[in-house]
C-alpha positions in Angstrom: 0.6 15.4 -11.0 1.1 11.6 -12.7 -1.9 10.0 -14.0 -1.1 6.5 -12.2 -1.8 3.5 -14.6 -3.6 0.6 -13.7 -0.6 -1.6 -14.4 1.7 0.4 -11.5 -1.4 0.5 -9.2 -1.8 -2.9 -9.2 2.1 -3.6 -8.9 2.3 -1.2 -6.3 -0.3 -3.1 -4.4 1.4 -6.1 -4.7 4.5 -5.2 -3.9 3.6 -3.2 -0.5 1.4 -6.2 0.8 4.2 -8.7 -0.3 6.7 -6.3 2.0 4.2 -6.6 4.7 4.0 -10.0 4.9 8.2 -10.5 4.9 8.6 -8.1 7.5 6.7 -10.3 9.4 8.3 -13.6 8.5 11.3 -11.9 9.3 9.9 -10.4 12.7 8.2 -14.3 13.5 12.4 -15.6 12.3 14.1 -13.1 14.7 11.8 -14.2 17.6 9.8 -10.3 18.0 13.2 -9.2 18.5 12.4 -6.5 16.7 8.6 -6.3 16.9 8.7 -2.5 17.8 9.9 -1.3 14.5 8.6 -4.4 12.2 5.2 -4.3 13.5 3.8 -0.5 12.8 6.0 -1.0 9.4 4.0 -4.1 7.9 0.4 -2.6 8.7 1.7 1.3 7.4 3.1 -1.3 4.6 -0.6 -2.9 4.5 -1.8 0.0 4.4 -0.3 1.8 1.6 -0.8 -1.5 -0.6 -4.2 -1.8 0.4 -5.1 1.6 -1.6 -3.1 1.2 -4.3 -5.4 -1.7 -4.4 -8.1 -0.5 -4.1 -7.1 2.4 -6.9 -6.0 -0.8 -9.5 -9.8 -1.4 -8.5 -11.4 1.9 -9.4 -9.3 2.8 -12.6 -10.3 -1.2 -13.6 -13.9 -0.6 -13.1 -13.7 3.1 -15.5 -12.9 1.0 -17.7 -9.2 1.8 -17.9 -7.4 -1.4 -16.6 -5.7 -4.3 -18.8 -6.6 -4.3 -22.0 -8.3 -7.6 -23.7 -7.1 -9.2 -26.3 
């Protein structure tokens, strides 16, 4: 298995808690039309962006995250 960098941790992260938070904009837009589906989406979407996260986190604090220049 794939080593995951912190770069694509931390992307990964931002990208599923960004999804989360437009499915619910579009869920609060279309007036809960929708709020069966949308809802357990955006916190499985929370979810998954809350451990990349918190793995952006841990490979940060070995030591492997962003280089400084």
């Amino acid at each position: 298995m794939k080593h995951l960098t912190f770069n694509v941790c931390a992307i990964a992260g931002l990208g599923f808690s960004g999804m989360a938070v437009l499915l619910l904009v579009g869920n609060l837009i279309s007036g809960n039309q929708f709020v069966d589906f949308i809802l357990p989406a955006a916190v499985v979407s929370l979810v998954i962006g809350g451990a990349f996260s918190v793995r952006a986190r841990l490979l940060s604090a070995k030591g492997n995250g962003p280089k400084k220049r």
